[in-house]
C-alpha positions as CSV (number, residue, x, y, z in Angstrom):
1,X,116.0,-24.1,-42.1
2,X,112.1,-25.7,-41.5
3,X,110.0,-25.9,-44.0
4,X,107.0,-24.0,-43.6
5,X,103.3,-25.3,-44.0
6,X,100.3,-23.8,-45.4
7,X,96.6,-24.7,-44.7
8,X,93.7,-23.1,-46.0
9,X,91.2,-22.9,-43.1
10,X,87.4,-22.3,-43.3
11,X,85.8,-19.2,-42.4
12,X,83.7,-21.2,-39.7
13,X,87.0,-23.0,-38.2
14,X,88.6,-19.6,-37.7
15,X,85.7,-18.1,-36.1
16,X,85.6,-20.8,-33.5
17,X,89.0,-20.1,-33.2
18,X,88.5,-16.8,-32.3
19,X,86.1,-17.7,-30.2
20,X,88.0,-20.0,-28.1
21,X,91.0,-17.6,-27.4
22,X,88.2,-14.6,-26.3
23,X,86.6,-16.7,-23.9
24,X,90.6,-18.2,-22.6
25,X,91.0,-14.2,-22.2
26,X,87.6,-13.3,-20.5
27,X,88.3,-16.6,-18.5
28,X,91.8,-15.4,-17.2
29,X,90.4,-11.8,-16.2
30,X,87.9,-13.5,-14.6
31,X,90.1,-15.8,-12.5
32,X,92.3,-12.7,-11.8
33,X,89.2,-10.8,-10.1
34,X,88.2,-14.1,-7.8
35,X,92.0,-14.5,-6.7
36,X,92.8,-11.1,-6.0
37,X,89.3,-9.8,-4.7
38,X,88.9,-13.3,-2.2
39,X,91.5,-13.2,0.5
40,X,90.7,-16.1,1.7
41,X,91.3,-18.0,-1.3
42,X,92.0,-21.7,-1.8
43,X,93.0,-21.7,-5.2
44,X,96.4,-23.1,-5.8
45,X,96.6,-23.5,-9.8
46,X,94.2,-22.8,-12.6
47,X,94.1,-24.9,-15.8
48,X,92.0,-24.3,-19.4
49,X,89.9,-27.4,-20.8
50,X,87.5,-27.5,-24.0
51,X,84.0,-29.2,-22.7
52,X,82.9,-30.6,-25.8
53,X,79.5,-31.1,-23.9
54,X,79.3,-26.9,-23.9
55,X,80.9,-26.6,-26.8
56,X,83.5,-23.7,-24.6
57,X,86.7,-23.1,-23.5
58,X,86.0,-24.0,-19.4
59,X,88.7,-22.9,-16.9
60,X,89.2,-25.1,-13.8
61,X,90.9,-24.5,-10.3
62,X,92.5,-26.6,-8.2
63,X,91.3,-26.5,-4.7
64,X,91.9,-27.8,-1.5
65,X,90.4,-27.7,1.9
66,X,91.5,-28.7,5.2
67,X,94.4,-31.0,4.1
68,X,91.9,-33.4,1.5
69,X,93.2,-34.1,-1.9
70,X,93.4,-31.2,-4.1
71,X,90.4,-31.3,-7.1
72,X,89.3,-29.4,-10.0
73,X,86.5,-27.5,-10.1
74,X,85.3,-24.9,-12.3
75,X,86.1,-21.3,-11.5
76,X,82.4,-20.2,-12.0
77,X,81.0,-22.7,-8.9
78,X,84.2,-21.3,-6.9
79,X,82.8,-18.1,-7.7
80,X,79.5,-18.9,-7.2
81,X,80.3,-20.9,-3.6
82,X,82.3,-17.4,-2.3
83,X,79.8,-15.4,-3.4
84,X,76.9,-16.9,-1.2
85,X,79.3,-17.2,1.5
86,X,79.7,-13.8,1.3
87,X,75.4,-13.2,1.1
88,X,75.6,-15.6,3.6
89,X,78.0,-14.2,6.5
90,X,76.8,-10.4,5.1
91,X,73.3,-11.5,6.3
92,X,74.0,-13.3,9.2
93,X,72.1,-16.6,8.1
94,X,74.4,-19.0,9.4
């Protein structure tokens, strides 16, 4: 049999916890909509990080384009770079 462990862990810890697994979720949905919404997508795996600089949970995708090394950029500039190429081919400012 393992032995089990017990911690005490403070009210604050927890929280962040908490915190940290809501923002994973709202991250996942959010990568969900992008992927299935953008047909055209070059997202070929996504990957969670902590940014200890924003103090968040940060979700990254790996992209590639035209045959150059894959790199990992955060889902919200992919978002961001497919929604003004959509304002952008919508409008006709080419």
């Amino acid at each position: 049999m393992s032995d089990s462990v017990t911690v005490k862990v403070s009210d604050e810890d927890y929280q962040k916890v908490l915190k940290a697994f809501k923002e994973i979720q709202q991250n996942d949905q959010e990568i969900d909509r992008t992927i299935l919404n953008n047909p055209v997508s070059r997202v070929l795996q996504t990957r969670t990080i902590w940014n200890k600089q924003l103090d968040a949970s940060v979700t990254e995708g790996l992209v590639s384009f035209d045959g150059e090394e894959p790199a990992w950029i955060p889902m919200r500039t992919i978002q961001g770079i497919y929604s003004y190429l959509s304002k952008t081919l919508n409008s006709g400012q080419i």
